[in-house]
PyMOL CGO cylinders between C-alpha atoms (Angstrom):
from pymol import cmd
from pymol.cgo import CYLINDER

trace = [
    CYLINDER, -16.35, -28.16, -39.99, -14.41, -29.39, -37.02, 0.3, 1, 1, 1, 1, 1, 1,
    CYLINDER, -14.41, -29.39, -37.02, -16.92, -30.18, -34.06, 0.3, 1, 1, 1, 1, 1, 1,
    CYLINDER, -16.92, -30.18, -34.06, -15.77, -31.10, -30.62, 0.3, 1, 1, 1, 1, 1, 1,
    CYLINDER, -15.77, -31.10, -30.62, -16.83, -34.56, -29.56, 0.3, 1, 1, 1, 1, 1, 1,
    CYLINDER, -16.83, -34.56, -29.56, -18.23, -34.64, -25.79, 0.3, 1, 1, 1, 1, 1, 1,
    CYLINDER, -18.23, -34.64, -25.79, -17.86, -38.18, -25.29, 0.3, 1, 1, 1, 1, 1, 1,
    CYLINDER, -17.86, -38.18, -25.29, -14.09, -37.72, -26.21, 0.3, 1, 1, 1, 1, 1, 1,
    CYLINDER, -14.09, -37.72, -26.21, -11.33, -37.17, -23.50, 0.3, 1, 1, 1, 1, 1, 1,
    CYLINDER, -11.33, -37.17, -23.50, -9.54, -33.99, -23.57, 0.3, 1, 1, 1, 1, 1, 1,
    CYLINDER, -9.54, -33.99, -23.57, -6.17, -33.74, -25.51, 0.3, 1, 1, 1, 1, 1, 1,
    CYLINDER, -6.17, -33.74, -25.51, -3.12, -31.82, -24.14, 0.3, 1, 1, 1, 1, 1, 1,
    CYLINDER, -3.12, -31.82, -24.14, -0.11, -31.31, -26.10, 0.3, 1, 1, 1, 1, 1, 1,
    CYLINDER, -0.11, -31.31, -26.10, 2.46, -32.00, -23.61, 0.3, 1, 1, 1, 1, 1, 1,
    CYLINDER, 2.46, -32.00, -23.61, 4.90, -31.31, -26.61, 0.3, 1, 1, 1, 1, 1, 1,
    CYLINDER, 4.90, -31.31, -26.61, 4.42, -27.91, -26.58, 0.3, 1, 1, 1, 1, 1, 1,
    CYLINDER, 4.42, -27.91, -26.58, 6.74, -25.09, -25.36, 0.3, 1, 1, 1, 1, 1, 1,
    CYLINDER, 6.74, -25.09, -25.36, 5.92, -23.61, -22.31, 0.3, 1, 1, 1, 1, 1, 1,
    CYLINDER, 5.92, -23.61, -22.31, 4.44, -20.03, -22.25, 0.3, 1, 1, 1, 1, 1, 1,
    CYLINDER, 4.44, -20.03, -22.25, 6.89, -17.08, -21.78, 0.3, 1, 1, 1, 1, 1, 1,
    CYLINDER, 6.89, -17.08, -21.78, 5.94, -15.45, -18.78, 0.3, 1, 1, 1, 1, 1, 1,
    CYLINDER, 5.94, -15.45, -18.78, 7.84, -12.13, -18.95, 0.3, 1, 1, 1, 1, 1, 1,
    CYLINDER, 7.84, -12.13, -18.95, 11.08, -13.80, -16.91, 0.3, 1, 1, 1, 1, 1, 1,
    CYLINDER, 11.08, -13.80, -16.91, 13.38, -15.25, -19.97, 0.3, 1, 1, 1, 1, 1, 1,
    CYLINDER, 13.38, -15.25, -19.97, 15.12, -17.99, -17.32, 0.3, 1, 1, 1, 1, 1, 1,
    CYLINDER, 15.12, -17.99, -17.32, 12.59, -19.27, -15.05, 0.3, 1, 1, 1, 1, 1, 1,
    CYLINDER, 12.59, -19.27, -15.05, 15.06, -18.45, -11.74, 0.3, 1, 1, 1, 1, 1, 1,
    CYLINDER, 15.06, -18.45, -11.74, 14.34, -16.49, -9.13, 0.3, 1, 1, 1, 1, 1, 1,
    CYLINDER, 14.34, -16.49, -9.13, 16.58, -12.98, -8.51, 0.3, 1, 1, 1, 1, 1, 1,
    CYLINDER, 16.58, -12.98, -8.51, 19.17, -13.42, -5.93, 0.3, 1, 1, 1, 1, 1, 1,
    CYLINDER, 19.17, -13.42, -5.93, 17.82, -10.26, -4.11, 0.3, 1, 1, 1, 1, 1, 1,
    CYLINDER, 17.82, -10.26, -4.11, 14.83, -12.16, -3.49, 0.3, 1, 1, 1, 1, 1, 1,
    CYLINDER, 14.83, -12.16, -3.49, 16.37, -15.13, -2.32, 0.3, 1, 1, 1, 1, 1, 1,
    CYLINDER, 16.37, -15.13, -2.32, 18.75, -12.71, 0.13, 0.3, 1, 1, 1, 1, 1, 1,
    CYLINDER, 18.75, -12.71, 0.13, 15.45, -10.95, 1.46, 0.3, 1, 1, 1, 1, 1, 1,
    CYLINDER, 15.45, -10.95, 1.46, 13.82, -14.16, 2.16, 0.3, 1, 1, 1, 1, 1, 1,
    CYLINDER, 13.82, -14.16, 2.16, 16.81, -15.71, 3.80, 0.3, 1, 1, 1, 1, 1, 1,
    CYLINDER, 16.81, -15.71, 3.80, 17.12, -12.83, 5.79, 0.3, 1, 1, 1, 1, 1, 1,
    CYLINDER, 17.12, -12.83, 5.79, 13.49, -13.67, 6.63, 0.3, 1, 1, 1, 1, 1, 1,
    CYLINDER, 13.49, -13.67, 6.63, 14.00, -17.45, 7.56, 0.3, 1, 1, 1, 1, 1, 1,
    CYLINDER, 14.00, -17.45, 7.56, 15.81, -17.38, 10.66, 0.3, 1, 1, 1, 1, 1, 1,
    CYLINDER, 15.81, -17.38, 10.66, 12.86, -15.02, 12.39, 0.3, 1, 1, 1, 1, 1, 1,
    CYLINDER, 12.86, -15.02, 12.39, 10.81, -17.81, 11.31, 0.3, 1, 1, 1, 1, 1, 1,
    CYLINDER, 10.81, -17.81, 11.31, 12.48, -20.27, 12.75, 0.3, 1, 1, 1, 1, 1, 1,
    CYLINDER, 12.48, -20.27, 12.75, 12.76, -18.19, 16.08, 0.3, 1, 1, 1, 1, 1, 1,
    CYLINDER, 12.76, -18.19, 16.08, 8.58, -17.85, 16.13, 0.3, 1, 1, 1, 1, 1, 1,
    CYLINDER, 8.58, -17.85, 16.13, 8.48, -21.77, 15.32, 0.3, 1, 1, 1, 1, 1, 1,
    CYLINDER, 8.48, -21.77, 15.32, 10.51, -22.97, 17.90, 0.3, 1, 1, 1, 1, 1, 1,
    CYLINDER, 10.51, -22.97, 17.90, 8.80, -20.56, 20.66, 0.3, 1, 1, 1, 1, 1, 1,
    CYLINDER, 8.80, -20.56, 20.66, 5.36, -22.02, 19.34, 0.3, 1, 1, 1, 1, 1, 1,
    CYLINDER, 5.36, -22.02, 19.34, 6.55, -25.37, 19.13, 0.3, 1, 1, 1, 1, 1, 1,
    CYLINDER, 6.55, -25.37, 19.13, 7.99, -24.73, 22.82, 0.3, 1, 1, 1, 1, 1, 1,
    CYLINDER, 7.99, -24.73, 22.82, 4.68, -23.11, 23.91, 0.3, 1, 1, 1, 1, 1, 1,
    CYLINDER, 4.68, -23.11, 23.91, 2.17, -26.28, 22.35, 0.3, 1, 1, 1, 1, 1, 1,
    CYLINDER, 2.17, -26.28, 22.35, 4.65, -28.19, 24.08, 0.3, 1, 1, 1, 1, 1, 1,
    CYLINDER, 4.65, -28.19, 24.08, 4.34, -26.81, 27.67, 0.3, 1, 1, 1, 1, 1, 1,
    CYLINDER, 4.34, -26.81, 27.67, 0.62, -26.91, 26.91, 0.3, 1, 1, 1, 1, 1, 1,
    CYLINDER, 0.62, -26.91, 26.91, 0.19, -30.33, 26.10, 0.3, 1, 1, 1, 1, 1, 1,
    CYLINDER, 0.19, -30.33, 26.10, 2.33, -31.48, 28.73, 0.3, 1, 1, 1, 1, 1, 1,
    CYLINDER, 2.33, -31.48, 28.73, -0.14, -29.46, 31.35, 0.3, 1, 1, 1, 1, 1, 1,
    CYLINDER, -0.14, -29.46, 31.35, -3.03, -31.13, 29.20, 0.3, 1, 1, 1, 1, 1, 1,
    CYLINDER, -3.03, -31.13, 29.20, -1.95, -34.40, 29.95, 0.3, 1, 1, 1, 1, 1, 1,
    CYLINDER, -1.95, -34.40, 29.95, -1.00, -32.80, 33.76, 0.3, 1, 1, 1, 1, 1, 1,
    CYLINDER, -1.00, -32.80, 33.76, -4.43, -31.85, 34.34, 0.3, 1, 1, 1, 1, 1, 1,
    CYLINDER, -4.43, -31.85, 34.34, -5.91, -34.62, 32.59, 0.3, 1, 1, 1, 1, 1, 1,
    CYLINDER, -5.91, -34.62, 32.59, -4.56, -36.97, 35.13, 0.3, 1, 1, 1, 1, 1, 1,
    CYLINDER, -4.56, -36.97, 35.13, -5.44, -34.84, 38.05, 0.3, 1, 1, 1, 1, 1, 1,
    CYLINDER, -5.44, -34.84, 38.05, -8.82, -34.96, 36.78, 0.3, 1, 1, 1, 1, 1, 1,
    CYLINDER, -8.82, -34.96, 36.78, -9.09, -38.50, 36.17, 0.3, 1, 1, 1, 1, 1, 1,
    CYLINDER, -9.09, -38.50, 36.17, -6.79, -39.83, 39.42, 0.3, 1, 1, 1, 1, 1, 1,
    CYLINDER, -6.79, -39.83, 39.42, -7.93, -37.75, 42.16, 0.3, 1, 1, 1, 1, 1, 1,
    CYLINDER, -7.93, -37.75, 42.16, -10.62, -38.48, 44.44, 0.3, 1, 1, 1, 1, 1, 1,
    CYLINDER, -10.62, -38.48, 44.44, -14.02, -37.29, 42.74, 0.3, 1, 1, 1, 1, 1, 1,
    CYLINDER, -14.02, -37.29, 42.74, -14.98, -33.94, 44.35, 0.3, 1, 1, 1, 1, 1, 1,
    CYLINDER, -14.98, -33.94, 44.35, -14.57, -30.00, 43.23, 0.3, 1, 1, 1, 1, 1, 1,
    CYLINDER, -14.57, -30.00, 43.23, -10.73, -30.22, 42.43, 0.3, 1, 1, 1, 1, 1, 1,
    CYLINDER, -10.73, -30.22, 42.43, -11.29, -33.07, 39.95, 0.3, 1, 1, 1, 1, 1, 1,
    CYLINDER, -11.29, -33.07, 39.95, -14.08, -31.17, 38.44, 0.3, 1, 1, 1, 1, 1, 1,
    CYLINDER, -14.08, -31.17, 38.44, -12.20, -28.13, 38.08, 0.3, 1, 1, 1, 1, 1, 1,
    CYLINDER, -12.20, -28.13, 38.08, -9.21, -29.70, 36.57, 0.3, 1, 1, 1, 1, 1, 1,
    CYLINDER, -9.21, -29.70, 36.57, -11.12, -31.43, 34.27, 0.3, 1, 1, 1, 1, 1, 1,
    CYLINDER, -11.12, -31.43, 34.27, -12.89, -28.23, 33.23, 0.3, 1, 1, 1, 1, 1, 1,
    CYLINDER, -12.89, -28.23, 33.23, -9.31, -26.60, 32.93, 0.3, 1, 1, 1, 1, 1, 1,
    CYLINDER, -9.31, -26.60, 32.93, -8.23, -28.76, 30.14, 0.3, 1, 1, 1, 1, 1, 1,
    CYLINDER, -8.23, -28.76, 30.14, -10.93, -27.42, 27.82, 0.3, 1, 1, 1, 1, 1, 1,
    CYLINDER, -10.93, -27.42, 27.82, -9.98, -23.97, 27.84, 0.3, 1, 1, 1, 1, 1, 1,
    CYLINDER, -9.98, -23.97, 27.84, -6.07, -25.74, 27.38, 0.3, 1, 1, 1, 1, 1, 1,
    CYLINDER, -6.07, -25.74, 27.38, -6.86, -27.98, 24.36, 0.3, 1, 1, 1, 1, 1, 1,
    CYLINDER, -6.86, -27.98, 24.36, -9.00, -25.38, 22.84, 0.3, 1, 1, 1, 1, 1, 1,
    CYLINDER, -9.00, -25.38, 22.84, -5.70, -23.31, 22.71, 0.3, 1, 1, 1, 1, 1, 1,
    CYLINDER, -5.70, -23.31, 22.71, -3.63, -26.10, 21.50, 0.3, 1, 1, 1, 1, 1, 1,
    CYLINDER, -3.63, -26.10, 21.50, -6.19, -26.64, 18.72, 0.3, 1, 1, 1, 1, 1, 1,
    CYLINDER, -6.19, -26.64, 18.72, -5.73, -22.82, 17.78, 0.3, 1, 1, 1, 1, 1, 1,
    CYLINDER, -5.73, -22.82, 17.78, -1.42, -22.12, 17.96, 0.3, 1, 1, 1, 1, 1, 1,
    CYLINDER, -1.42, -22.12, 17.96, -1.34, -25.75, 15.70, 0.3, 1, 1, 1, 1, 1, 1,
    CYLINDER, -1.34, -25.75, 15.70, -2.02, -24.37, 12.33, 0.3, 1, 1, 1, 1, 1, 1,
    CYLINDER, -2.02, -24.37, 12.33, 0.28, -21.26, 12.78, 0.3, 1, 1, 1, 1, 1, 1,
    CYLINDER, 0.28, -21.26, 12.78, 3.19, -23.68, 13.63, 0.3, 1, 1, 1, 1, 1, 1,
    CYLINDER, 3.19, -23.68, 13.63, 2.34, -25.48, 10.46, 0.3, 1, 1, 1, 1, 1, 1,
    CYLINDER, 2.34, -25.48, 10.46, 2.65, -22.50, 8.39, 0.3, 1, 1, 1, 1, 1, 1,
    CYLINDER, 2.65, -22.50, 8.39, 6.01, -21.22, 9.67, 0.3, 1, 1, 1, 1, 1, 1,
    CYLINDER, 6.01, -21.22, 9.67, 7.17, -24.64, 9.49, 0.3, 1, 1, 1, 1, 1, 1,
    CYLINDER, 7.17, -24.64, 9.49, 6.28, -25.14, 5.69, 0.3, 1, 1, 1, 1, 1, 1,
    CYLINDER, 6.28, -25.14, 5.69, 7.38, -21.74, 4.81, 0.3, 1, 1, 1, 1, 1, 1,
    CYLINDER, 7.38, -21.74, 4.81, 10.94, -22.09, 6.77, 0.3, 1, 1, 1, 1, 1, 1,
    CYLINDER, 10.94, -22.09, 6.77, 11.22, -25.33, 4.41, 0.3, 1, 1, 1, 1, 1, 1,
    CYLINDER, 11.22, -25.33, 4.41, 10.40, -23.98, 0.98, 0.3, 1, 1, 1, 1, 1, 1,
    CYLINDER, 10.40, -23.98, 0.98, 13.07, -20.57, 1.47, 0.3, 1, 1, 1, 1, 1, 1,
    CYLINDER, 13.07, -20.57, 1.47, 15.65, -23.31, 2.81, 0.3, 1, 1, 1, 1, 1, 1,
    CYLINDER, 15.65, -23.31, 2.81, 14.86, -25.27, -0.52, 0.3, 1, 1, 1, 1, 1, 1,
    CYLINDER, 14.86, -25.27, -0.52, 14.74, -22.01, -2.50, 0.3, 1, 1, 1, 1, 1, 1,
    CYLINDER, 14.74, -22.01, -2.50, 18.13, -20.89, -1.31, 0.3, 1, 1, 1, 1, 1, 1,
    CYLINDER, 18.13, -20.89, -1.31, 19.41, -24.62, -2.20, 0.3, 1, 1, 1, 1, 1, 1,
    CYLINDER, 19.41, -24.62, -2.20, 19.25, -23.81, -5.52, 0.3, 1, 1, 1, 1, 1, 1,
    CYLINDER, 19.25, -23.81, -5.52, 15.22, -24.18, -6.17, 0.3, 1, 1, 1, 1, 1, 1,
    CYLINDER, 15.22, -24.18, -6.17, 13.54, -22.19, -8.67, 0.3, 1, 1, 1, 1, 1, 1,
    CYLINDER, 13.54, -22.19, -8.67, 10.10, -20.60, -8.50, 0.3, 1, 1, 1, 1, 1, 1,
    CYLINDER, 10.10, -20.60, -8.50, 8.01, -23.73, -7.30, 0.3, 1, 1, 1, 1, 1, 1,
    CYLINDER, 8.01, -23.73, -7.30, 9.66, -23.40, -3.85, 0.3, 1, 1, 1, 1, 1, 1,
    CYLINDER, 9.66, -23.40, -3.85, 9.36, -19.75, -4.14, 0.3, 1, 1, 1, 1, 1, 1,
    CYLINDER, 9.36, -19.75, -4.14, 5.43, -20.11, -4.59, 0.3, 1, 1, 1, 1, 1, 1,
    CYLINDER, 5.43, -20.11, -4.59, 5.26, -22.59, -1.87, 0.3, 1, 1, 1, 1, 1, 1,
    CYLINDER, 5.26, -22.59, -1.87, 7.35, -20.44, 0.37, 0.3, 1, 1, 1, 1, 1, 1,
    CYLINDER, 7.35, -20.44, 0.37, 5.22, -17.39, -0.21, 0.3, 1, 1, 1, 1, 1, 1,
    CYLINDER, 5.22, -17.39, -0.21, 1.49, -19.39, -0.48, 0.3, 1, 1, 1, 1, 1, 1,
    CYLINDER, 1.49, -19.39, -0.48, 2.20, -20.44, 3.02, 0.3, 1, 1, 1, 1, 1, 1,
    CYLINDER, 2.20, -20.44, 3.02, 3.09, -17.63, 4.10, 0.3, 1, 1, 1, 1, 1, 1,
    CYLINDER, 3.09, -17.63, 4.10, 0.32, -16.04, 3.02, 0.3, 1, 1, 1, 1, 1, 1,
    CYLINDER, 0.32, -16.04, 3.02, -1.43, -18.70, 4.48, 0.3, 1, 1, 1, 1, 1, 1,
    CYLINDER, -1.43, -18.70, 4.48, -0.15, -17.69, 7.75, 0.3, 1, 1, 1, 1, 1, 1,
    CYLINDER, -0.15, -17.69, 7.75, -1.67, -14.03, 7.95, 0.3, 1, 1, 1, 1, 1, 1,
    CYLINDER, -1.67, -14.03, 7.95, -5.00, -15.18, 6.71, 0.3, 1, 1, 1, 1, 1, 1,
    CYLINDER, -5.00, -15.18, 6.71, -4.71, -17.45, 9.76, 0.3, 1, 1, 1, 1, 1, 1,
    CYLINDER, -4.71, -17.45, 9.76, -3.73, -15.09, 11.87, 0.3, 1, 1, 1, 1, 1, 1,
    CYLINDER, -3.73, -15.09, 11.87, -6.28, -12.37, 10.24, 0.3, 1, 1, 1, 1, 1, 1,
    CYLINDER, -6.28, -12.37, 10.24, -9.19, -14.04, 11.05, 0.3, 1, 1, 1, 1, 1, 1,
    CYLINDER, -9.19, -14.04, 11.05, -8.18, -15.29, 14.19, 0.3, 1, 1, 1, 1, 1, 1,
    CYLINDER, -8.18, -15.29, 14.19, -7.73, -11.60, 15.24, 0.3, 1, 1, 1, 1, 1, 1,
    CYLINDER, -7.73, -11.60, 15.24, -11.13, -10.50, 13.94, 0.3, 1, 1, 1, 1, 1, 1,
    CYLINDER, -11.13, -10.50, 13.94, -12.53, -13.82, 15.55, 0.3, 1, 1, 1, 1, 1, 1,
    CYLINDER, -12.53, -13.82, 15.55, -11.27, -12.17, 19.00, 0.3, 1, 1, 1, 1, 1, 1,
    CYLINDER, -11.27, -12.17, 19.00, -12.39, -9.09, 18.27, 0.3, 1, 1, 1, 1, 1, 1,
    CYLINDER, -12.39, -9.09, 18.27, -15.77, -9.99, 17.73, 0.3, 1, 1, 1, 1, 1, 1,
    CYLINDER, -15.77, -9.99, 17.73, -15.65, -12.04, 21.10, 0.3, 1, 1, 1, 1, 1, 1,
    CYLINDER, -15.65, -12.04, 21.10, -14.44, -9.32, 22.74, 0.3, 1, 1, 1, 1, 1, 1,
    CYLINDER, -14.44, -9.32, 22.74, -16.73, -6.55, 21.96, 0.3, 1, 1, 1, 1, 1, 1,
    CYLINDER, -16.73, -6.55, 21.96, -19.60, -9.88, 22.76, 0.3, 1, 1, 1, 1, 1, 1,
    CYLINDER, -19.60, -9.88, 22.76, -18.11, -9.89, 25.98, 0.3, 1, 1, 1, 1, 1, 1,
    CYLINDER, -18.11, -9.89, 25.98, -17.85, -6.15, 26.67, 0.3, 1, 1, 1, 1, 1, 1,
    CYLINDER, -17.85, -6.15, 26.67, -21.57, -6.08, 25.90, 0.3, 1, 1, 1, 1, 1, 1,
    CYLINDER, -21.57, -6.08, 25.90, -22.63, -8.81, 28.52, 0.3, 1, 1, 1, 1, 1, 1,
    CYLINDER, -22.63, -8.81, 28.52, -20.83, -6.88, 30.96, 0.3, 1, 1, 1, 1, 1, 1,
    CYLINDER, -20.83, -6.88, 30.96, -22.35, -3.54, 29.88, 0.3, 1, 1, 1, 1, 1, 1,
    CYLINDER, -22.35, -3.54, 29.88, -25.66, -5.46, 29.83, 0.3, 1, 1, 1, 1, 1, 1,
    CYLINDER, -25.66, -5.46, 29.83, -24.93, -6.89, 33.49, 0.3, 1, 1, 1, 1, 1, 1,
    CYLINDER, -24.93, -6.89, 33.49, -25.66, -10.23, 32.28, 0.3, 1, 1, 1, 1, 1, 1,
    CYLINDER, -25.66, -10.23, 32.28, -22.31, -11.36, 34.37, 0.3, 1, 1, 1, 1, 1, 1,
    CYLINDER, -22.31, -11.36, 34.37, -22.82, -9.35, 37.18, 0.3, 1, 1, 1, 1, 1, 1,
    CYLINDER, -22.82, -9.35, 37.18, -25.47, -10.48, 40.16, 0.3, 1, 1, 1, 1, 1, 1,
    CYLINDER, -25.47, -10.48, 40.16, -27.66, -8.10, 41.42, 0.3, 1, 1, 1, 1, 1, 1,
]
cmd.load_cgo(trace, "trace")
């Protein structure tokens, strides 16, 4: 009888054919790769308008960061300052989006270079990535919303 040794390192056979997975030629259809080129340019669109966007908003950062930090101490310094939270809070939140489109856009352009169904995965786990991102970001809001509809229901915001 054949017992496994624990203290032993685990043996692949690298040798070994690969297992069929239904697809006799491991490429991807061309109408995929047509409906996801079709796709990429939108992509590209929404990445340069967020790359524009985190652009504008650092360069206000950095704007209102100096204001903060050059002008004479007093209420418009403060409120500069306290401007740039709200600012780099946002930055912080349209980066990963960016990142996703980004990544995605690069793994259909590899795909329709001739790559095979790594880049397809890549292309389409990113993209997935992208609407969980966006998923919970929206139910995030929603629950600060409805948090903030109940203070002012409550009158928590408004003096009496």
């Amino acid at each position: 009888m054949d017992t496994p040794n624990p203290f032993q390192p685990p043996i692949a056979n690298l040798n070994a054919p690969a297992p069929r997975t239904g697809n006799a030629s491991n490429e991807v259809p061309a109408s995929v790769v047509a409906i996801l080129s079709e796709t990429r340019p939108w992509l590209r669109l929404m990445l340069g308008l967020f790359v524009t966007g985190l652009a504008l908003m650092v360069v206000a950062s950095v704007g209102l960061g100096f204001m903060g930090w050059f002008l004479p101490h007093g209420s418009r310094s403060a409120i500069s300052l306290a401007m740039l939270v709200p600012l780099v809070l946002v930055i912080l939140i349209y980066g990963p989006p960016a990142i996703f489109l980004a990544r995605c856009a690069a793994g259909i352009r590899r795909l329709q270079e001739g790559g095979g169904l790594p880049d397809l995965e890549d292309a389409l786990r990113n993209q997935k990535s992208l609407w969980k991102y966006l998923g919970l970001l929206i139910l995030a809001l929603i629950v600060l919303y409805a948090l903030l509809l109940l203070g002012a229901r409550s009158g928590l915001w408004i003096p009496r």
